[in-house]
N, CA, C and O atoms as a GROMACS GRO file, in nm:
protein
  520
    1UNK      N    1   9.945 -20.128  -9.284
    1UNK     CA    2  10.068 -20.083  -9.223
    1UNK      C    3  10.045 -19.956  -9.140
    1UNK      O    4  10.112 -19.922  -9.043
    2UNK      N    5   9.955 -19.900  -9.187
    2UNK     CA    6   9.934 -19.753  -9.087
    2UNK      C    7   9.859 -19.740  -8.999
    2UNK      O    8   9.840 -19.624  -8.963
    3UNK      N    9   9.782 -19.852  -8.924
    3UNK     CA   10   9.741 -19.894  -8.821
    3UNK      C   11   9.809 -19.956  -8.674
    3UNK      O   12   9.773 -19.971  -8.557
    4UNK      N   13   9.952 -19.988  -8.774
    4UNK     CA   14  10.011 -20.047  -8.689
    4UNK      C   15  10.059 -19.968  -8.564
    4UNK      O   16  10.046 -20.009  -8.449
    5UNK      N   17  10.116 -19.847  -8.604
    5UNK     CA   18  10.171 -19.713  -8.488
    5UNK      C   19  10.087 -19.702  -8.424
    5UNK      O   20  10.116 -19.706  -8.304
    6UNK      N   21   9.938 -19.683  -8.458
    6UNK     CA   22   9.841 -19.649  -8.363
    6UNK      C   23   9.840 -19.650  -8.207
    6UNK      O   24   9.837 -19.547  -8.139
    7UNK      N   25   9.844 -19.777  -8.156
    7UNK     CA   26   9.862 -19.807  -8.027
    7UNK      C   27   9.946 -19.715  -7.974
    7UNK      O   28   9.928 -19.609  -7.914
    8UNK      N   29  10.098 -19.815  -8.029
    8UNK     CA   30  10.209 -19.730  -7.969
    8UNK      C   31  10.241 -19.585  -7.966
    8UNK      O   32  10.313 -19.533  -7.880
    9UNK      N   33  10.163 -19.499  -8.098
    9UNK     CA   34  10.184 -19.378  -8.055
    9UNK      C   35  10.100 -19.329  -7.930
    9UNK      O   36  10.131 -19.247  -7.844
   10UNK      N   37  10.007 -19.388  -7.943
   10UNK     CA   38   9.924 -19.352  -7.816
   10UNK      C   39   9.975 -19.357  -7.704
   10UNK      O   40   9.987 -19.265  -7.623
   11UNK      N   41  10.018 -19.504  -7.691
   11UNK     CA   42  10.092 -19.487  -7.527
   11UNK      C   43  10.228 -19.380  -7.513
   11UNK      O   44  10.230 -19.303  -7.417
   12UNK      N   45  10.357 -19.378  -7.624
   12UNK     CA   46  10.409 -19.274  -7.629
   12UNK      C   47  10.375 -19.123  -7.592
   12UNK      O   48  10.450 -19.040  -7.542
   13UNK      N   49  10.206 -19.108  -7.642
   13UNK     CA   50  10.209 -18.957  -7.661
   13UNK      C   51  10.117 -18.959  -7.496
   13UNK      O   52  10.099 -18.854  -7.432
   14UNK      N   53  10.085 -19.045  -7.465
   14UNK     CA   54  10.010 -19.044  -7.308
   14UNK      C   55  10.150 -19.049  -7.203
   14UNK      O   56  10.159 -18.987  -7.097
   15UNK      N   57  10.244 -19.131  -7.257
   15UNK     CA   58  10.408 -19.130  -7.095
   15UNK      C   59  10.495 -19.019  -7.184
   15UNK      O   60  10.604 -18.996  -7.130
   16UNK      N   61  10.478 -18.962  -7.277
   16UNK     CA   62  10.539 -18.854  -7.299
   16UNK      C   63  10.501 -18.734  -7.394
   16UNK      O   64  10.402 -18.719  -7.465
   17UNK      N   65  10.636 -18.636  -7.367
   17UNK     CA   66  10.562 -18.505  -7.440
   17UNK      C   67  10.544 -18.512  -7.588
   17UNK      O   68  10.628 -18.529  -7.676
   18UNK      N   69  10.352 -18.487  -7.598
   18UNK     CA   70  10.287 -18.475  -7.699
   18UNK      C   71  10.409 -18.429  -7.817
   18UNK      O   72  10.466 -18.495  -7.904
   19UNK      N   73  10.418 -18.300  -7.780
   19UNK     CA   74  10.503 -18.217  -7.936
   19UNK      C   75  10.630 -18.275  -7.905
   19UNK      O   76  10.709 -18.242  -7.993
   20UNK      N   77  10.679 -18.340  -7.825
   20UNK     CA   78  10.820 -18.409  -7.854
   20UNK      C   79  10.750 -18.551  -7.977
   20UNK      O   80  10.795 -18.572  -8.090
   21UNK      N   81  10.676 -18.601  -7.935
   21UNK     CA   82  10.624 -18.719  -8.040
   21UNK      C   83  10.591 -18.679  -8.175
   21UNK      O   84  10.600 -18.766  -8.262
   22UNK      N   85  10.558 -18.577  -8.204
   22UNK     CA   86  10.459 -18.485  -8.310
   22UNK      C   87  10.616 -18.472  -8.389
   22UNK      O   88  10.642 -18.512  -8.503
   23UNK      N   89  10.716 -18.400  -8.288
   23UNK     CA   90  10.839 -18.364  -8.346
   23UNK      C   91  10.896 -18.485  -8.440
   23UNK      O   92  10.978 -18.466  -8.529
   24UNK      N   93  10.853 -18.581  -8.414
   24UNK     CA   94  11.019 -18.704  -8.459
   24UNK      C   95  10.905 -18.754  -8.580
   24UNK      O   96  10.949 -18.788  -8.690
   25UNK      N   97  10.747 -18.757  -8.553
   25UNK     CA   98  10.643 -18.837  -8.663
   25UNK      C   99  10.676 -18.671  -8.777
   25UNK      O  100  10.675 -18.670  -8.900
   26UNK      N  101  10.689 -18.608  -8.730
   26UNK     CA  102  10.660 -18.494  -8.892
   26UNK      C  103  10.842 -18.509  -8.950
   26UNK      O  104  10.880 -18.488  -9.065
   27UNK      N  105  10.911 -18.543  -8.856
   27UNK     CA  106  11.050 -18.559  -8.894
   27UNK      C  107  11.051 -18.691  -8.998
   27UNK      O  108  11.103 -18.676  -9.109
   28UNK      N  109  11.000 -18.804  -8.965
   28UNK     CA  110  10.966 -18.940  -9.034
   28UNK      C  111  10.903 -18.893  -9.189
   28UNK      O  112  10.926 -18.944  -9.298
   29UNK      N  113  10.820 -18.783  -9.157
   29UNK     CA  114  10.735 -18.776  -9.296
   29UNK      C  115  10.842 -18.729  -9.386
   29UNK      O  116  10.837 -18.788  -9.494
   30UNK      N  117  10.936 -18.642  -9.377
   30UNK     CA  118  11.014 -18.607  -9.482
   30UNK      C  119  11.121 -18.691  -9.572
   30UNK      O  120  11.205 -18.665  -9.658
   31UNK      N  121  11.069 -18.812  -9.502
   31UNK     CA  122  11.090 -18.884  -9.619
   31UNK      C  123  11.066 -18.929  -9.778
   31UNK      O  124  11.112 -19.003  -9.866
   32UNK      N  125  10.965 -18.835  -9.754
   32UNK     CA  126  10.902 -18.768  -9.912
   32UNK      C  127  11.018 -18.739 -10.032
   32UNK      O  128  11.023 -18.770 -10.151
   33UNK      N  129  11.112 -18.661  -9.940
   33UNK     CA  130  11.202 -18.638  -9.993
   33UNK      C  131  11.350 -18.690 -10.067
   33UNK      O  132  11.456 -18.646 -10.111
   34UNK      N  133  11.246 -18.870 -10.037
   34UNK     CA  134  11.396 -18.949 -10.082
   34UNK      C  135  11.286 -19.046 -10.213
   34UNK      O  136  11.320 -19.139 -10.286
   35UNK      N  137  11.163 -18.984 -10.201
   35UNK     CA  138  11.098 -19.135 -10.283
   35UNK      C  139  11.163 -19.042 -10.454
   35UNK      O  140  11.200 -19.118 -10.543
   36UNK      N  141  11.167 -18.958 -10.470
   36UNK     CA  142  11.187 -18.964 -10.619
   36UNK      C  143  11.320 -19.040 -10.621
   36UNK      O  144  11.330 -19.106 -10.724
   37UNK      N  145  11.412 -19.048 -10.548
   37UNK     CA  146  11.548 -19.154 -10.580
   37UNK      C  147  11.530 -19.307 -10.602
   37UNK      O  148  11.619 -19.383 -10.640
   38UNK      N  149  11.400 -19.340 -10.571
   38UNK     CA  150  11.369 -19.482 -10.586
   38UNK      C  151  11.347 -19.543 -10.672
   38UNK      O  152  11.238 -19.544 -10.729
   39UNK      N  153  11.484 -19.635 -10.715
   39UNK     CA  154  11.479 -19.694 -10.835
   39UNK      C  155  11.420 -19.850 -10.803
   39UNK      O  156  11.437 -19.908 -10.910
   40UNK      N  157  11.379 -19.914 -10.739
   40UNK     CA  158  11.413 -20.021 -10.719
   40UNK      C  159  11.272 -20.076 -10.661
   40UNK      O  160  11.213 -19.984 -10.605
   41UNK      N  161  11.204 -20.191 -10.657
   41UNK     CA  162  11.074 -20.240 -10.620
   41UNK      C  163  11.111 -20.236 -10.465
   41UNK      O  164  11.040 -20.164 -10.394
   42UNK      N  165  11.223 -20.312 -10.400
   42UNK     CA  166  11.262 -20.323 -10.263
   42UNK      C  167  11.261 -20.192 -10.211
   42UNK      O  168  11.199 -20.169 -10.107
   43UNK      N  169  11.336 -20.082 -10.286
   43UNK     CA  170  11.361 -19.956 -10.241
   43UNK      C  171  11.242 -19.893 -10.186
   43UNK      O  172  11.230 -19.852 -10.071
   44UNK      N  173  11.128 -19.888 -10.304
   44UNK     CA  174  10.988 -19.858 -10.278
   44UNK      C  175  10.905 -19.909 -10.171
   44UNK      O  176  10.836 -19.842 -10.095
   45UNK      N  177  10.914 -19.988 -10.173
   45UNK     CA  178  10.852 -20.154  -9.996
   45UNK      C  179  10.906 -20.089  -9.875
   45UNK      O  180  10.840 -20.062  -9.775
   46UNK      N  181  11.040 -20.065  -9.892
   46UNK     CA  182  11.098 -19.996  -9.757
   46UNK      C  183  11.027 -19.837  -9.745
   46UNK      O  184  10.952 -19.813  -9.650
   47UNK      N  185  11.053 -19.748  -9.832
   47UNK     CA  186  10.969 -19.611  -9.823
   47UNK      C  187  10.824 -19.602  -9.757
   47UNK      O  188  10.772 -19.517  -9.685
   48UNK      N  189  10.765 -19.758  -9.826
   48UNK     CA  190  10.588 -19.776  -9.784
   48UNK      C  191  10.602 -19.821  -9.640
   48UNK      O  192  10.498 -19.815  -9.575
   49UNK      N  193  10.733 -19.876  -9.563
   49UNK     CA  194  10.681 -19.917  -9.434
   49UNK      C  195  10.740 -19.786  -9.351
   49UNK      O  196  10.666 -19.742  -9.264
   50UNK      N  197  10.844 -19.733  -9.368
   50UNK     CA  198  10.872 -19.637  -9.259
   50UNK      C  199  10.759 -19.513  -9.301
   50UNK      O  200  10.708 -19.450  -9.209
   51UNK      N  201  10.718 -19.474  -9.466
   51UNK     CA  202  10.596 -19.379  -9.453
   51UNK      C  203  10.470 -19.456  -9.362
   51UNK      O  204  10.428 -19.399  -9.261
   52UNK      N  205  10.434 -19.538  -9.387
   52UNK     CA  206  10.335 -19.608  -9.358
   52UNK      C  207  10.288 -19.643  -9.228
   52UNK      O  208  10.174 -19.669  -9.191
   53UNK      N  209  10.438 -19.636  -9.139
   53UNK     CA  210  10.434 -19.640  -8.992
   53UNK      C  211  10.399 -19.501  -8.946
   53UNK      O  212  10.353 -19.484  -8.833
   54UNK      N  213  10.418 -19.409  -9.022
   54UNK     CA  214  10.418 -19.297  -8.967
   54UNK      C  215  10.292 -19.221  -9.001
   54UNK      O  216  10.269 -19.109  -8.956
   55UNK      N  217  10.218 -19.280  -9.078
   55UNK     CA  218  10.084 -19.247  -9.156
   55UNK      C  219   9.986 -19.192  -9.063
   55UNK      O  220   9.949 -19.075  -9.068
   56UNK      N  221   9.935 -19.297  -8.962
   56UNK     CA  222   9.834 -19.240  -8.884
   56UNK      C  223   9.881 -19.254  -8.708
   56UNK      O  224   9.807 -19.270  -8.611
   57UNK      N  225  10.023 -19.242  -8.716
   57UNK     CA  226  10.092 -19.245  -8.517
   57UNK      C  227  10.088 -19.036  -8.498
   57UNK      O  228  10.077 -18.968  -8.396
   58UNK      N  229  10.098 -19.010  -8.595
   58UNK     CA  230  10.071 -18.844  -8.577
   58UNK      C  231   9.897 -18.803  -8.492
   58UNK      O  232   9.886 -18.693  -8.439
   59UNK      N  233   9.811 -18.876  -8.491
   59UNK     CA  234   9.676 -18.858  -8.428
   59UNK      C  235   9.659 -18.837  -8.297
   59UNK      O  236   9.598 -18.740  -8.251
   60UNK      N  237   9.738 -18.968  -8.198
   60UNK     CA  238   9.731 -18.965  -8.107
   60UNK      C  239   9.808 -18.825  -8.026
   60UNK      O  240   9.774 -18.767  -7.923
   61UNK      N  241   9.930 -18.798  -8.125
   61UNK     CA  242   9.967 -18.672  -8.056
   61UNK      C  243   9.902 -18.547  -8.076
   61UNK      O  244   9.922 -18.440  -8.018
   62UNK      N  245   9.820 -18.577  -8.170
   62UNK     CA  246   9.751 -18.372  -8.234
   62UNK      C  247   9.638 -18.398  -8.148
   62UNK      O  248   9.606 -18.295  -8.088
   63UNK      N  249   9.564 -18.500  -8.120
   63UNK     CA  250   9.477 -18.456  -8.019
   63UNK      C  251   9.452 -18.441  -7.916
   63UNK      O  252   9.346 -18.397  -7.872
   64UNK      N  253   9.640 -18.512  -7.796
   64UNK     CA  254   9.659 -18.467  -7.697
   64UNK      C  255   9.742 -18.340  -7.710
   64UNK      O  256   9.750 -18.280  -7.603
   65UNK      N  257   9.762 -18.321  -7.743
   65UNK     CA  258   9.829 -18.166  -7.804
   65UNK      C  259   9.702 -18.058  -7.805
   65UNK      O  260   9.690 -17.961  -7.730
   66UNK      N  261   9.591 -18.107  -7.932
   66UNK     CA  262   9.465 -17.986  -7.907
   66UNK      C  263   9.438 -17.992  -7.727
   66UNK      O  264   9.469 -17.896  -7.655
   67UNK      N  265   9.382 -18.111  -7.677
   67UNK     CA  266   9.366 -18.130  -7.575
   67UNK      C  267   9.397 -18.019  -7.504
   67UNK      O  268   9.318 -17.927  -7.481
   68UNK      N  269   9.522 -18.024  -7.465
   68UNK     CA  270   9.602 -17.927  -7.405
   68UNK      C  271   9.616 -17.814  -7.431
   68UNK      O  272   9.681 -17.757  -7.343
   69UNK      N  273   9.585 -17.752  -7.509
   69UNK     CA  274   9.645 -17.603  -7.536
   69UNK      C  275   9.430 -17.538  -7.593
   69UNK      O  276   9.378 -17.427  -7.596
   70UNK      N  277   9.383 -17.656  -7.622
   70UNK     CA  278   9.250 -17.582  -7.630
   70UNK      C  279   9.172 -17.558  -7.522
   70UNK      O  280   9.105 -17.459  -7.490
   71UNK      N  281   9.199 -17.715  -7.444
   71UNK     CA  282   9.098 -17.757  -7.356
   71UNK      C  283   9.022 -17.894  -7.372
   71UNK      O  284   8.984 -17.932  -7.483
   72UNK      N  285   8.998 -17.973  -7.249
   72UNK     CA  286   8.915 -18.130  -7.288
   72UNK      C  287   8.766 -18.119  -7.362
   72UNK      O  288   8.732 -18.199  -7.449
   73UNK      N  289   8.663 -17.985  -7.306
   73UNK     CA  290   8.588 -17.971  -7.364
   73UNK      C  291   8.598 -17.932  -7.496
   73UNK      O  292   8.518 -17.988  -7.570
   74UNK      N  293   8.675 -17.850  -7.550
   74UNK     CA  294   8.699 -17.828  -7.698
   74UNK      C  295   8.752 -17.878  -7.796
   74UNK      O  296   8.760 -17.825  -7.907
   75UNK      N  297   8.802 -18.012  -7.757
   75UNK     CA  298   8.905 -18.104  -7.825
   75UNK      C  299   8.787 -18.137  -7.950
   75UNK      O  300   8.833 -18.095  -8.057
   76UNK      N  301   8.656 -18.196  -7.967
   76UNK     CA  302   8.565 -18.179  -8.060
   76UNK      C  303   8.555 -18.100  -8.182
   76UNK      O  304   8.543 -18.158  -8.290
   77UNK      N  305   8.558 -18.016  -8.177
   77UNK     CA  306   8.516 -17.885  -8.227
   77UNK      C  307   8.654 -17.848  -8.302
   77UNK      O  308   8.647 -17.810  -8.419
   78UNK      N  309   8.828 -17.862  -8.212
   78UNK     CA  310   8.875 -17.774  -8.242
   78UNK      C  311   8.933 -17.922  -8.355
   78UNK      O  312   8.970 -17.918  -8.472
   79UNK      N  313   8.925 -18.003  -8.291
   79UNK     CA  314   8.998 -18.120  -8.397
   79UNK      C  315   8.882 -18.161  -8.511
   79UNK      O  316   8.903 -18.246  -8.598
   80UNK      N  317   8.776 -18.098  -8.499
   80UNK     CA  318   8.733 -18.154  -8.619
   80UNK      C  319   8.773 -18.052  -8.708
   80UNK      O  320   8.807 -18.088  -8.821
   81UNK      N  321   8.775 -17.885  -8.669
   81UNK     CA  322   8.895 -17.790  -8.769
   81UNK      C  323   8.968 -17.858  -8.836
   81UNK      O  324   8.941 -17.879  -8.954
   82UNK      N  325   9.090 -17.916  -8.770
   82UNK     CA  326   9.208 -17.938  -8.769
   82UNK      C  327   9.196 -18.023  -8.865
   82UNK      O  328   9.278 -18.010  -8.956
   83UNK      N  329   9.102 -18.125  -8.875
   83UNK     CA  330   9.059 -18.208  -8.996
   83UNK      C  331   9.038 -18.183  -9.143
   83UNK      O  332   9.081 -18.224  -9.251
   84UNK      N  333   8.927 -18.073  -9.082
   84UNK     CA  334   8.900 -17.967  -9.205
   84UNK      C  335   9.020 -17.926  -9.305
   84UNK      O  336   9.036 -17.964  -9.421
   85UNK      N  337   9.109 -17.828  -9.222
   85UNK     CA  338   9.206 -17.799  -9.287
   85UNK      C  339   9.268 -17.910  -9.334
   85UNK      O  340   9.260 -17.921  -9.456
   86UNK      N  341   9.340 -18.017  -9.265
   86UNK     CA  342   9.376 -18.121  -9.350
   86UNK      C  343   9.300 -18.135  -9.468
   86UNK      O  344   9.354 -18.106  -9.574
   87UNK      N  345   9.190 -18.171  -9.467
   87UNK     CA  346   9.175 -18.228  -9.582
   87UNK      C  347   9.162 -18.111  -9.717
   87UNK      O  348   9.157 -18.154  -9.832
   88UNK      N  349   9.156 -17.978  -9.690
   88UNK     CA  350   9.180 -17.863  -9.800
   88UNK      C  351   9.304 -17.893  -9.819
   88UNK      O  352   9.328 -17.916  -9.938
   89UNK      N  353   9.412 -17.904  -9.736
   89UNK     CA  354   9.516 -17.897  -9.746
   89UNK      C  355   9.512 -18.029  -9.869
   89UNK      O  356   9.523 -18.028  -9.992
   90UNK      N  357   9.497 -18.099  -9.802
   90UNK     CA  358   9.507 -18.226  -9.887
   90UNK      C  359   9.488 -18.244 -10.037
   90UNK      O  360   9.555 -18.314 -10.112
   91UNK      N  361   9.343 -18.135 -10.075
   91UNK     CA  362   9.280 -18.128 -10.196
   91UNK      C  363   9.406 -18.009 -10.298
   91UNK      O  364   9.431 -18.041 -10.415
   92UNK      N  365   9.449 -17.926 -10.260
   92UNK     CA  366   9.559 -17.812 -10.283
   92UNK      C  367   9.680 -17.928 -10.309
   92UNK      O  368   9.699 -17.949 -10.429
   93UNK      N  369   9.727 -17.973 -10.258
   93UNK     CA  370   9.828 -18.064 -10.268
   93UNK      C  371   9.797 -18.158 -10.361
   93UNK      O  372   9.898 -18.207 -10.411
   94UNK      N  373   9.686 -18.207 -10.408
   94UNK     CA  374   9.656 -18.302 -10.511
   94UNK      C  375   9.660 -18.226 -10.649
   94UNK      O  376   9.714 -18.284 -10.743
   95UNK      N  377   9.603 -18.091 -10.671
   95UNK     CA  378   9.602 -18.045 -10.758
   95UNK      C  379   9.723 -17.924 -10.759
   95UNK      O  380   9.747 -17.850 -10.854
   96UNK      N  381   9.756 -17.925 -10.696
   96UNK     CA  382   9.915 -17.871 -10.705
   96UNK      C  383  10.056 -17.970 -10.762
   96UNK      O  384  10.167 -17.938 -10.804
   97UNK      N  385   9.993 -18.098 -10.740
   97UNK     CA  386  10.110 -18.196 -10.791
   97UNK      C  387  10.070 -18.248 -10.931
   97UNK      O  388  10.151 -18.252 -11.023
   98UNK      N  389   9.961 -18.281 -10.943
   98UNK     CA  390   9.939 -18.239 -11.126
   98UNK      C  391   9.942 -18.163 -11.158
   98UNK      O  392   9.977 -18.183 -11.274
   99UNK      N  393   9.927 -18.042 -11.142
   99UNK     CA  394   9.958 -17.891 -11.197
   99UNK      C  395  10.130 -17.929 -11.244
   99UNK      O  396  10.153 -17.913 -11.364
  100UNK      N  397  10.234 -17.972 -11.167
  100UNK     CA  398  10.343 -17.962 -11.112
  100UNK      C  399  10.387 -18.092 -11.200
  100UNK      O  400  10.494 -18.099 -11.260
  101UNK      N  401  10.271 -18.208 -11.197
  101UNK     CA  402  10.327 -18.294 -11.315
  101UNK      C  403  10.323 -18.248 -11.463
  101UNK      O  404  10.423 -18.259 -11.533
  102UNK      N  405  10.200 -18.195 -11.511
  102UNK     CA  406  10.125 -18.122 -11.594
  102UNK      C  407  10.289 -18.067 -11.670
  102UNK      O  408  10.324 -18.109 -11.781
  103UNK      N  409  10.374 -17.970 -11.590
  103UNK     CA  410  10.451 -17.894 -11.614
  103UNK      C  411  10.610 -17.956 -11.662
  103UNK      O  412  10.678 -17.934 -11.762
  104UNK      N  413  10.636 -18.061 -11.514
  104UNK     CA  414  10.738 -18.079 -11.520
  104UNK      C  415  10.773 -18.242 -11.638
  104UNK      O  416  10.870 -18.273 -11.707
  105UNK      N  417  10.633 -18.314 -11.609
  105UNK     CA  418  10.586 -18.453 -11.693
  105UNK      C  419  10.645 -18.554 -11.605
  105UNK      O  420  10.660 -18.662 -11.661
  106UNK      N  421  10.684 -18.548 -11.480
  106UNK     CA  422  10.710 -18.612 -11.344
  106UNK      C  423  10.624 -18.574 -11.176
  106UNK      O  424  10.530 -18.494 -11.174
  107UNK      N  425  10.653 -18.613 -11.102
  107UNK     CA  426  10.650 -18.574 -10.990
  107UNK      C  427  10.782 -18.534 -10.893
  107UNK      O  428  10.787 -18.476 -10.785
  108UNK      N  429  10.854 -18.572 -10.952
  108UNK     CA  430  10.969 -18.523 -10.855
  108UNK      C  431  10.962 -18.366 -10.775
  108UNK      O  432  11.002 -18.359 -10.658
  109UNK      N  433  10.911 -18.247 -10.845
  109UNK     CA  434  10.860 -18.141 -10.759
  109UNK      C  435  10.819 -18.169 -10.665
  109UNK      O  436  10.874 -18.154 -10.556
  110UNK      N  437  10.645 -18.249 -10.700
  110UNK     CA  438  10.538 -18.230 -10.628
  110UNK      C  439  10.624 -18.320 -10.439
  110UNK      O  440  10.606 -18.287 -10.321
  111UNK      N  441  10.700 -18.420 -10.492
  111UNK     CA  442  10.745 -18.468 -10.384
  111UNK      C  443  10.883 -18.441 -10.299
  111UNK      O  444  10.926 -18.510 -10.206
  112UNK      N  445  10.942 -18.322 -10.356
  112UNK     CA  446  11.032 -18.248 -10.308
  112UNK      C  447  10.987 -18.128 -10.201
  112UNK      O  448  11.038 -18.082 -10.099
  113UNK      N  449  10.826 -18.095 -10.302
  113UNK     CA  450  10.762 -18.004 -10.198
  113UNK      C  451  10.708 -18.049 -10.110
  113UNK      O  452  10.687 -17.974 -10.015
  114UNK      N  453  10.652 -18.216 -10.099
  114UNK     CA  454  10.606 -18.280  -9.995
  114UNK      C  455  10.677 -18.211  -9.876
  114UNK      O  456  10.648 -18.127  -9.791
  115UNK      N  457  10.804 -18.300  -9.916
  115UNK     CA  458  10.918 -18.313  -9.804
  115UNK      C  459  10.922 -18.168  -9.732
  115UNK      O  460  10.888 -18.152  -9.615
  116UNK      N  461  10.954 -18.098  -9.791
  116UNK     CA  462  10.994 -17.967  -9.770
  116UNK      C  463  10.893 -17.908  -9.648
  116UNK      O  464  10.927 -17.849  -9.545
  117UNK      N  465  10.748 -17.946  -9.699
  117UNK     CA  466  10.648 -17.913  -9.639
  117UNK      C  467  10.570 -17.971  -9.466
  117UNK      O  468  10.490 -17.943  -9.377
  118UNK      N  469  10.686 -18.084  -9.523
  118UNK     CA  470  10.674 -18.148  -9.367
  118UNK      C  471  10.810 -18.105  -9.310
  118UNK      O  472  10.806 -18.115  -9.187
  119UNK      N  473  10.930 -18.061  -9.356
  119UNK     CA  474  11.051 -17.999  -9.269
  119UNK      C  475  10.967 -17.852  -9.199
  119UNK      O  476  11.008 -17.802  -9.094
  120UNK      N  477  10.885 -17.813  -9.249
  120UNK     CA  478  10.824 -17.668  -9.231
  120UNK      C  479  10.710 -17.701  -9.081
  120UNK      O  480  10.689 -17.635  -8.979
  121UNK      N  481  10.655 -17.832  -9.131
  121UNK     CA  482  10.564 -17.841  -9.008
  121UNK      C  483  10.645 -17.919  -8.907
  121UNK      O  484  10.570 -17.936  -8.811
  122UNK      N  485  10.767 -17.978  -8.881
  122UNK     CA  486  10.882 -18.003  -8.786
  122UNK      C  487  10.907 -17.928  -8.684
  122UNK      O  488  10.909 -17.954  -8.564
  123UNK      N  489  10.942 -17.758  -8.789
  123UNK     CA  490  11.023 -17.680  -8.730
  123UNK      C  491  10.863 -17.624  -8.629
  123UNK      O  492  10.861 -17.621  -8.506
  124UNK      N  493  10.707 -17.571  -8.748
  124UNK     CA  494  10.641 -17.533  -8.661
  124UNK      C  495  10.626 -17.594  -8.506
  124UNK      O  496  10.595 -17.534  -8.404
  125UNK      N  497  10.660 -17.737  -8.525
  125UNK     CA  498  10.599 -17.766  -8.403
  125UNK      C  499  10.682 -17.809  -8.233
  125UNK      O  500  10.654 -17.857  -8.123
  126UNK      N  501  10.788 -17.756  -8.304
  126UNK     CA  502  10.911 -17.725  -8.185
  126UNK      C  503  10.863 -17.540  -8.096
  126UNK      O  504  10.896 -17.496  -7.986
  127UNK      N  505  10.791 -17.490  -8.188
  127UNK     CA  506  10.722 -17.379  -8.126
  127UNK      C  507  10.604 -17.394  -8.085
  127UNK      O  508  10.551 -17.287  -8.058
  128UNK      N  509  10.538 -17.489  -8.069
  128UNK     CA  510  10.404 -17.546  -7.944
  128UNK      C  511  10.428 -17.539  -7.822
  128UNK      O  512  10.482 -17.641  -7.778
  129UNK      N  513  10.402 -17.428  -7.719
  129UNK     CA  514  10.450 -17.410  -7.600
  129UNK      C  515  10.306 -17.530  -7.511
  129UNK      O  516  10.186 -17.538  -7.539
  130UNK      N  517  10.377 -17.594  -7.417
  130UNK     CA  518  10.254 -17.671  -7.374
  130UNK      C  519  10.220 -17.619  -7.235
  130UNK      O  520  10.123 -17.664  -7.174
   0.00000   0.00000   0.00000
């Protein structure tokens, strides 16, 4: 399912503005914020396709985005950073949500802070001057 955006974000983020696309895919992710309400097998199926669409259509815009604001020659270098940090980020967030299950004996935190955490990278990225 998270292959599927691919294309289309691409052509989106090539006929239009990068951080306008970036804007509406980090807006999609805060849907984090509805999976602890999910009671239901259907409920869950629907969460996995609109997360799922939105999984990997964020790429095509962060690296015409680095593109732009780094440079074509630096797009390498600066996006393999950008990776980097993801994936610390990523490792902090794994052990922050068992910490967080550990505590609470759920996840409902850990995925409240998801959400939260992608309303935060929303707002950052309405301040990307291009």
């Amino acid at each position: 399912m998270s292959l599927a955006p691919f294309y289309p974000a691409g052509s989106a983020t090539a006929s239009a503005n990068a951080g306008r696309w970036q804007f509406i895919t980090c807006f999609v992710g805060a849907t984090l914020l509805l999976l602890p309400y999910v009671e239901s097998t259907g409920q869950l199926m629907a969460f996995s396709v609109v997360y799922g669409l939105n999984w990997l259509s964020t790429i095509p815009a962060t690296s015409a985005l680095t593109a732009d604001l780094f440079g074509k020659q630096n797009v390498g270098v600066v996006f393999g950073w950008i990776c980097f940090a993801h994936q610390v980020g990523a490792a902090i967030a794994s052990y922050g949500a068992g910490y967080l299950h550990s505590i609470a004996g759920n996840y409902t935190l850990a995925f409240i802070a998801s959400g939260l955490f992608a309303f935060v990278a929303t707002g950052l990225v309405v301040f990307i001057k291009e």
